[in-house]
C-alpha positions in Angstrom: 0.0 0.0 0.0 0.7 3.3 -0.4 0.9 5.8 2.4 -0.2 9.6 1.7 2.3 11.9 3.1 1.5 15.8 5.3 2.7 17.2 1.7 0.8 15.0 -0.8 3.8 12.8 -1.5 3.4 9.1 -1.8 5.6 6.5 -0.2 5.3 3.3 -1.6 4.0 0.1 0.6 2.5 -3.1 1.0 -0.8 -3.0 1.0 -4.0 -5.2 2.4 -5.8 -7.5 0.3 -9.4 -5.6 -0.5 -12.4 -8.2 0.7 -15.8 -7.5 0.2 -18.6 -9.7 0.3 -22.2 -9.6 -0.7 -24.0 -13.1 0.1 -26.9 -13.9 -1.7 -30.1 -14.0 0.8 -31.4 -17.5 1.0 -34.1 -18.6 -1.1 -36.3 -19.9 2.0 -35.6 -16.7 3.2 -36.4 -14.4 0.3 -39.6 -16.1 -0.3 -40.9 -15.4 3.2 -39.3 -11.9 3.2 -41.5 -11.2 -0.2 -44.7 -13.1 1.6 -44.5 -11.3 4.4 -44.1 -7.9 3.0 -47.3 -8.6 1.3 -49.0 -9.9 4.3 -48.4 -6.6 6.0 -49.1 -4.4 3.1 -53.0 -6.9 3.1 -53.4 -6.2 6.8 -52.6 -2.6 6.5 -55.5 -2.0 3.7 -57.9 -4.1 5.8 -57.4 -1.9 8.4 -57.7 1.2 6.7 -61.0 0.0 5.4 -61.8 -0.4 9.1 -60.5 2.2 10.7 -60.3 6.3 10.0 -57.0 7.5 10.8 -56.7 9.4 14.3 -54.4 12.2 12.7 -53.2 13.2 9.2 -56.6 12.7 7.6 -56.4 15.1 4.8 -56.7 13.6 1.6 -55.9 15.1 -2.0 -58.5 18.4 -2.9 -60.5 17.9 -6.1 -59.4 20.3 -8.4 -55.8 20.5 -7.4 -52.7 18.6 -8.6 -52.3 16.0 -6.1 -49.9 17.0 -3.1 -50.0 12.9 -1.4 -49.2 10.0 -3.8 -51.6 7.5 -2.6 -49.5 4.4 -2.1 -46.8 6.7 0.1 -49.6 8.2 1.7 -50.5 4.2 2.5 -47.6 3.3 3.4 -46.4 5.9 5.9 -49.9 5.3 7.9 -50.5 2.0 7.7 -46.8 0.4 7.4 -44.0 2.7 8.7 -46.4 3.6 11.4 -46.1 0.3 13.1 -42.4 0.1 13.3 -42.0 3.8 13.8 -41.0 4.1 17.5 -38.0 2.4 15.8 -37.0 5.8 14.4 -36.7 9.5 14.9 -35.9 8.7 18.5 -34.7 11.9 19.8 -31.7 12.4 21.8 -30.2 14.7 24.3 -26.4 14.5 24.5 -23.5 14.6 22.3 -23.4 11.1 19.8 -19.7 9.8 21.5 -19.5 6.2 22.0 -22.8 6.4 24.2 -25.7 8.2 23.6 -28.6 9.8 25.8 -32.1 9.1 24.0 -35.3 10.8 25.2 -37.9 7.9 26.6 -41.4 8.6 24.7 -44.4 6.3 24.5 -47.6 5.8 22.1 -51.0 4.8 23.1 -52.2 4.6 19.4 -50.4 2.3 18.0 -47.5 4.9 16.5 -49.9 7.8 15.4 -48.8 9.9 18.3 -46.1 9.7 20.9 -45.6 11.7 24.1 -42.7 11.8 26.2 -42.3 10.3 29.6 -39.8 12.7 31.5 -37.2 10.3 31.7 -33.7 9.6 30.1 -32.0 6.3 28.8 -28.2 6.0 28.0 -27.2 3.9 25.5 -24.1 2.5 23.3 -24.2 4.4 19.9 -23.5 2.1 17.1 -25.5 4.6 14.8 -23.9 8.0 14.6 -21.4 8.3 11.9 -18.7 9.4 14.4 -15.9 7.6 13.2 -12.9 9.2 14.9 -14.9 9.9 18.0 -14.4 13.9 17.6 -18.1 14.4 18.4 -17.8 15.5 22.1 -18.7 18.4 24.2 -15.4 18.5 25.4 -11.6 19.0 24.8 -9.6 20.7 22.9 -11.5 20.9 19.4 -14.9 21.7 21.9 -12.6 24.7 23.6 -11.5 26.2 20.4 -15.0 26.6 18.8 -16.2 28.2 22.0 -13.6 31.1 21.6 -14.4 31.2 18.1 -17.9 31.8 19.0 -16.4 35.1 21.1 -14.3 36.3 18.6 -16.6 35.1 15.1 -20.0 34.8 16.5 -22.4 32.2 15.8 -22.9 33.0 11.9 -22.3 35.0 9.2 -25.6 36.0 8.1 -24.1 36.5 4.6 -22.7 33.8 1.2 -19.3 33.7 0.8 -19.3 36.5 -2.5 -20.7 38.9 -0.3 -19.9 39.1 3.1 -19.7 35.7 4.4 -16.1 34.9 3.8 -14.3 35.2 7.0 -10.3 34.1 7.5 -11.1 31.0 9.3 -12.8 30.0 5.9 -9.6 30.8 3.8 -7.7 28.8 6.3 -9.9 26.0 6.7 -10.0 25.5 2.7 -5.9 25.8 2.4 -5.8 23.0 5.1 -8.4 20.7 3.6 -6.5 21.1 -0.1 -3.1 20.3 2.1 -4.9 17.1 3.5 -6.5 16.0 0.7 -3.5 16.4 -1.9 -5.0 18.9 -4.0 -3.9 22.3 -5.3 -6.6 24.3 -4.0 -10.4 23.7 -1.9 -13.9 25.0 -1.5 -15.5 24.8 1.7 -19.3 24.7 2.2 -22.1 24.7 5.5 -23.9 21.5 4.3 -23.0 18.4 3.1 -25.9 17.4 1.3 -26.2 20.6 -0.8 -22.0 19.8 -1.5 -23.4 17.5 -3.8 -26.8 18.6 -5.0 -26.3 22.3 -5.4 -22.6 22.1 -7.4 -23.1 18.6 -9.3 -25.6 21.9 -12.1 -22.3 23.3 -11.9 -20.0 20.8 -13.0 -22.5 18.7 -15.8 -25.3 20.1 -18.5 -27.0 19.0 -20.9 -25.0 17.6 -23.7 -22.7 15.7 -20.9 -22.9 12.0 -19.9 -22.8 11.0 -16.3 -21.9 7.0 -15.4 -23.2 6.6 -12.2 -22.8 4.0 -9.5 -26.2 2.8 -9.0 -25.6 2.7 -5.4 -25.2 6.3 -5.3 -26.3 8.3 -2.8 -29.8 10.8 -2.5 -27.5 14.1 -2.4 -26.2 12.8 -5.8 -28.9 11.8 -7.7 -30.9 15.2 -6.9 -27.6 17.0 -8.1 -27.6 15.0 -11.5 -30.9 15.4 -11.5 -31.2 19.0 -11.1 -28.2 19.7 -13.6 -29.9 18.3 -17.1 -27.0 16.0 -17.8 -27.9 12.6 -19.4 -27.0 10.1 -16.6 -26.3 6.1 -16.9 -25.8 3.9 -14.5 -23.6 1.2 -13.8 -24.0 -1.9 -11.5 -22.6 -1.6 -8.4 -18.7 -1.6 -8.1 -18.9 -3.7 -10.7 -16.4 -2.6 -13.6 -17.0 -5.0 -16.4 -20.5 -2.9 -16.3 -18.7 0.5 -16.1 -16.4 -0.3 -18.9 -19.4 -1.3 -21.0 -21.1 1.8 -19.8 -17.9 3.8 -20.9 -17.1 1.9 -24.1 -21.0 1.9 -25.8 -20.9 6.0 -24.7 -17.9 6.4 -26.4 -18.6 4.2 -29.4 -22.5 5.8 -30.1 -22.2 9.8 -28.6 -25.1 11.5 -27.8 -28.7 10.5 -28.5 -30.3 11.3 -31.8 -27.0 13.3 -33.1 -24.5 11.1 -32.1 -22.3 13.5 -31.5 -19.8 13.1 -29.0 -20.4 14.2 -25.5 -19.3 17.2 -24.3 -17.6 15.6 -21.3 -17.8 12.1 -19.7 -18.2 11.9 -15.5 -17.5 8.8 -13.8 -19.2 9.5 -10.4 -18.5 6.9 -7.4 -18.2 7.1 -3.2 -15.3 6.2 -1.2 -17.2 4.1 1.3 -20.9 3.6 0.4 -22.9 4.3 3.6 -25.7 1.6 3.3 -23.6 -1.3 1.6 -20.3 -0.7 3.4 -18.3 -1.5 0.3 -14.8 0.5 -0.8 -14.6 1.8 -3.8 -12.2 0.1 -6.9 -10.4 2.9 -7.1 -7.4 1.5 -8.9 -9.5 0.0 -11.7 -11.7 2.8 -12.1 -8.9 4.9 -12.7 -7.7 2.7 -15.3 -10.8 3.1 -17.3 -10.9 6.7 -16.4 -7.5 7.2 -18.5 -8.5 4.5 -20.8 -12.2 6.1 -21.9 -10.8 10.3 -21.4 -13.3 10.3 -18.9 -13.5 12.8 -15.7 -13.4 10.7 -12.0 -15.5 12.7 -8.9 -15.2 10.7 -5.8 -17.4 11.1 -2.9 -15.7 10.8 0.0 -18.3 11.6 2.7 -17.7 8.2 5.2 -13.8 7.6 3.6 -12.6 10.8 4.2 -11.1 10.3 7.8 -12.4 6.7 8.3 -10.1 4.8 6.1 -6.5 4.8 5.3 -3.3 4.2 6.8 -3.2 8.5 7.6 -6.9 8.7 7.7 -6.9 10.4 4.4 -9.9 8.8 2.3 -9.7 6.5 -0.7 -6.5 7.8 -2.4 -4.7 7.1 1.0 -6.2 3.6 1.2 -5.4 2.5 -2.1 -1.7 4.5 -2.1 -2.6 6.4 -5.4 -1.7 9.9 -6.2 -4.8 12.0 -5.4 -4.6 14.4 -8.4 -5.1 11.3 -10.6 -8.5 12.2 -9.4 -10.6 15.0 -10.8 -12.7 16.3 -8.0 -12.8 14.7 -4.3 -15.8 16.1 -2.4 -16.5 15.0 1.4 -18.1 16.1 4.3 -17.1 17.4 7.5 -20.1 15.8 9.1 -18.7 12.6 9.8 -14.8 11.7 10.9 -14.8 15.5 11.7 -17.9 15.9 14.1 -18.8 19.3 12.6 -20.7 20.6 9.5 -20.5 21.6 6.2 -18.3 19.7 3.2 -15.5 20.8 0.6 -14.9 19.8 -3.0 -10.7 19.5 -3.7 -9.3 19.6 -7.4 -6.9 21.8 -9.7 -6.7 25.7 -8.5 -8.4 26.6 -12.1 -11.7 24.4 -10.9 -11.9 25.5 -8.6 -11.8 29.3 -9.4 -14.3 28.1 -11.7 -16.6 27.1 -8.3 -16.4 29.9 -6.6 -18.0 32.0 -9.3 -20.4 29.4 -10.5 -21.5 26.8 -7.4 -25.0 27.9 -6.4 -24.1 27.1 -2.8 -21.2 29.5 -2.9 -23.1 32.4 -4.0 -26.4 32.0 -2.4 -26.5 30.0 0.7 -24.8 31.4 4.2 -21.4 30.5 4.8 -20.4 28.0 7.3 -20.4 29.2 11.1 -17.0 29.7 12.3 -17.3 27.4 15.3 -18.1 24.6 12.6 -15.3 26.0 10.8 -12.6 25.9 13.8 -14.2 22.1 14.9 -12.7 21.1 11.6 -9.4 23.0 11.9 -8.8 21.6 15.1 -9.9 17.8 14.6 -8.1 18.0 10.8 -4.7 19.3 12.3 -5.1 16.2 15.5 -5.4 13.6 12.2 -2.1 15.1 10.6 -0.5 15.2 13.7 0.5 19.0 13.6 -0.6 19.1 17.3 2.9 17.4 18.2 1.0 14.2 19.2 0.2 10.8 17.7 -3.5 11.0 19.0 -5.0 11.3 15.0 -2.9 8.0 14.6 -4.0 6.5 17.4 -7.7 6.9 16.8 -7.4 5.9 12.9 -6.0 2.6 14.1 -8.3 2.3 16.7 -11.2 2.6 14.6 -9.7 0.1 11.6 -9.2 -2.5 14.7 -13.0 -1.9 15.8 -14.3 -1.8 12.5 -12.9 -5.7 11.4 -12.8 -7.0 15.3 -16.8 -6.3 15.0 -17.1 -7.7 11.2 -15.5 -10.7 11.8 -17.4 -11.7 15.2 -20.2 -10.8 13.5 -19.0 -13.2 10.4 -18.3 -16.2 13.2 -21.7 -16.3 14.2 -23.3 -17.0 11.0 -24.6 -13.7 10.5 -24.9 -12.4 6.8 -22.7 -8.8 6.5 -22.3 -7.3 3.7 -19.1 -5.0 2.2 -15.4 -4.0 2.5 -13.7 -6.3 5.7 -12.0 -2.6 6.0 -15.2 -0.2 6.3 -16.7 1.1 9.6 -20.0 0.8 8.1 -21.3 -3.1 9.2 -24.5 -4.1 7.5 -26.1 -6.7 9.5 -28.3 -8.2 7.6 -31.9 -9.8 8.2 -34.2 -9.1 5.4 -37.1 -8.9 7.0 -39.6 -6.4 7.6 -41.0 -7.0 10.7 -37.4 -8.5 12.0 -35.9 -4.9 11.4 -38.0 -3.7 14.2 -37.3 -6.5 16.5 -33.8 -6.6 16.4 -33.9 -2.1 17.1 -36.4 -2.4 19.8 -34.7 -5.8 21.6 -31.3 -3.9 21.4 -32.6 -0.8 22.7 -34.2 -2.5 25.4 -30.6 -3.9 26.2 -29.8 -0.3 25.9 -28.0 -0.8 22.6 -28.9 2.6 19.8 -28.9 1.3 16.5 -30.5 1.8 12.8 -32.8 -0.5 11.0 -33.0 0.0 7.0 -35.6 -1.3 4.8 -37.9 -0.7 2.1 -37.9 1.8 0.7 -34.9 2.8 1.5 -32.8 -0.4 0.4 -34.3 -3.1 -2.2 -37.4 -5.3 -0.4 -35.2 -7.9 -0.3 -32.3 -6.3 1.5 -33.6 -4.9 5.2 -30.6 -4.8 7.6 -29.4 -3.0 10.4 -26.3 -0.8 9.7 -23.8 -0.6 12.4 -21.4 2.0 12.3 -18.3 2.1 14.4 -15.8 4.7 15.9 -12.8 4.7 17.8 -14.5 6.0 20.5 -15.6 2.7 20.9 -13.7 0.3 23.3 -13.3 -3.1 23.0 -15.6 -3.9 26.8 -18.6 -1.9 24.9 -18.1 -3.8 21.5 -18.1 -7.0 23.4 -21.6 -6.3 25.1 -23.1 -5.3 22.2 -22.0 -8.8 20.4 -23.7 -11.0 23.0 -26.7 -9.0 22.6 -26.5 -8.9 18.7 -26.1 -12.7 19.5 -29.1 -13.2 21.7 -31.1 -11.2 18.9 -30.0 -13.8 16.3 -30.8 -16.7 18.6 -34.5 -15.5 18.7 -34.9 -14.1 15.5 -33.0 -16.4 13.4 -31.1 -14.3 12.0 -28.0 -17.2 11.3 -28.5 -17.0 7.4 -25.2 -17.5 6.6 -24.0 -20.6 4.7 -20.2 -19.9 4.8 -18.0 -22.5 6.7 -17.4 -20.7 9.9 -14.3 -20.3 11.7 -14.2 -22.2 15.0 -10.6 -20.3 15.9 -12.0 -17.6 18.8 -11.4 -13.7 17.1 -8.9 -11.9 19.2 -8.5 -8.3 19.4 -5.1 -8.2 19.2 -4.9 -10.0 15.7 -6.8 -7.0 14.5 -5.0 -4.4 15.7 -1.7 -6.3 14.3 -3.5 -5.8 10.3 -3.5 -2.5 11.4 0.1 -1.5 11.7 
């Protein structure tokens, strides 16, 4: 592998084999996921034949365009209501390694809730906090707060008018520095990094290849920027290069003229499938097809590589070979905001043309300062080894919890090297079970299902941190463990390792 130097150098070493896995679901079990589903979706018309809705009962006005689409409308009251004390649960405390949640009950069956007065404290294995900086306290903590004195709390202003304040310019020299590119753009939400710039960067007459894992910030950015977008299975580059090569070969629709510019557009660690980027190959093609490569790096940046540096650093490749890296600060930097990184002349071209740039209010300058301080601990220009130590920690969390998970005949899903654990258990009504059982044992985690993943793919996403210790990790095993006993959530037909998984052996593939 290759390791990404403070100056963007890269220093040639051995690198980890790259292991992902996606088991196939079962066919027992994906015929009584599919029954089921429809069971519930039969029982859920029945009753709202039955029964009139206690709340939300307006219904579409005659005359008007429709405002609900009926089978949403459906499915909100008479699915996602059953299983919905499973989510939204608010909390009242920072999201370190343990989390305080709000106790609140229903008396109607998920149509209301009200809140009990009390307090539970629970581990957090659902906040993407993946170098633990989220915390009320410390030293990134004590420099926002005399930011806040000196900056206030906002700028009330976008960055072409009034709203570009020195922290900014310093913030976007040392993200460019981290990232290995010539020059950075900083920005107060990480969603709108994508959807608000992507217009900027594609229009009609250019051809986007698109993961088809891709996430929602991306999609509405393609969307809203007219470009003609194909997609490509997912990390699967036999598909891209077939994408690439029948692009390339017939040119634009009707005209066949050839495109006015060809975007490959990927993520570094895809949030629901937990799977690393082929970086590598992908670049290959890139060269091979004259294509333009922009990585997402919103759960890599910070979470992955020997320095903690995304992608590029995990795979050892010089990050210029990449067009344009976006990421978030939202994540391995507990703040807010995101940055896109390329060649000083793109992004000149950003700050006149990105719609988030010239109308929405800067970031705050205790966000700003949250990522300074956190950004400079991970480079280790705070004269200590602590960025180091929490990069390793979280790398020997993330595959200690993957591979216990693994022994037990449980079904996850992505890159042995991502902090993102799908669990999975495909169905429905098992989602909920497995949230509220865990969150009885005061465990905090997140169920995913239709329509948010596939029918056939429901799981429960853990997410790990190096806040995390190895006592707390352990716990929440036996309880996952328990949970698969009762549920049956065993699916997997791998030959399982009877050799017990010791924490040390994953902190040695660390170092």
């Amino acid at each position: 592998m290759s390791s990404l130097q403070q100056n963007g150098s890269v220093k040639k070493e051995k690198r980890r084999p790259f292991i992902e896995s996606f088991e196939k679901i079962p066919l027992l079990t994906a015929a009584t996921t599919f029954i089921g589903f429809h069971l519930i979706l039969l029982m859920g018309y029945i009753t709202s034949i039955i029964f009139t809705p206690k709340v939300a009962r307006e219904k579409n006005r005659k005359g008007y365009v429709p405002l609900y689409d009926r089978f949403e409308s459906f499915y909100s009251r008479y699915v996602y209501r059953r299983l919905r004390d499973c989510w939204n649960i608010p909390i009242c405390s920072c999201p370190g390694s343990e989390v305080t949640l709000k106790d609140r009950v229903t008396h109607d069956c998920g149509w209301t809730f009200e809140y009990t007065g009390t307090r539970s404290t629970a581990l957090n294995l659902g906040s993407y906090n993946y170098l633990g900086f989220a915390q009320a306290e410390g030293s990134c903590s004590e420099d926002s707060a005399v930011k806040i004195k000196e900056l206030g709390c906002a700028t009330a202003s976008p960055r072409i008018e009034f709203g570009t304040q020195k922290i900014h310019q310093e913030l976007e020299a040392l993200t460019a520095k981290f990232v290995g590119m010539e020059d950075a753009i900083t920005f107060g939400m990480g969603f709108a990094t994508n959807a608000l710039n992507l217009p900027s960067i594609v229009s009609k007459g250019c051809l986007v290849v698109s993961d088809e894992k891709n996430h929602a910030s991306l999609i509405l950015g393609l969307r809203l920027s007219g470009a003609t977008i194909d997609v490509f299975k997912h990390n699967n580059m036999e598909s891209l290069r077939q994408v690439l090569h029948s692009a390339v070969i017939k040119g634009q629709p009707r005209s066949h003229r050839p495109w006015k510019k060809i975007l490959i557009v990927v993520e570094g660690v895809y949030s629901m499938e937990g799977s690393i980027v082929r970086l590598p190959e992908i670049l290959e093609l890139k060269r091979q097809y004259k294509a333009y490569l922009y990585v997402d790096e919103a759960h890599s940046i910070g979470a992955i590589g020997r320095n903690g540096r995304g992608v590029v650093d995990y795979f050892g490749v010089d990050p210029k070979e990449v067009d344009i890296l976006m990421g978030t600060y939202t994540k391995s930097f507990g703040s807010a905001g995101g940055y896109i990184a390329g060649s000083k002349a793109f992004i000149d071209h950003m700050r006149v043309n990105s719609h988030a740039n010239c109308y929405a209010t800067s970031m705050s300058s205790s966000c700003a300062q949250q990522i300074i301080s956190s950004m400079k601990i991970i480079m280790g220009m705070d004269g200590t080894n602590e960025g180091k130590k929490r990069i390793n920690q979280l790398a020997r969390n993330s595959r200690y919890f993957r591979r216990r998970l693994n022994q037990m005949g449980i079904i996850t899903i992505g890159n042995n090297d991502s902090p993102v654990v799908p669990m999975m258990v495909y169905m429905h009504s098992k989602i909920a079970s497995v949230v509220r059982r865990l969150k009885t044992n005061n465990i905090a985690v997140v169920g995913v299902g239709f329509p948010a993943t596939p029918l056939m793919e429901g799981r429960i996403r853990f997410c790990l941190s190096a806040a995390h210790t190895k006592e707390q990790l352990d716990n929440a095993l036996v309880h996952v463990e328990e949970a698969a006993d009762f549920l049956g959530l065993r699916y997997s037909r791998k030959r399982r390792s009877k050799e017990p998984v010791h924490y040390s052996d994953s902190e040695s593939e660390v170092e």
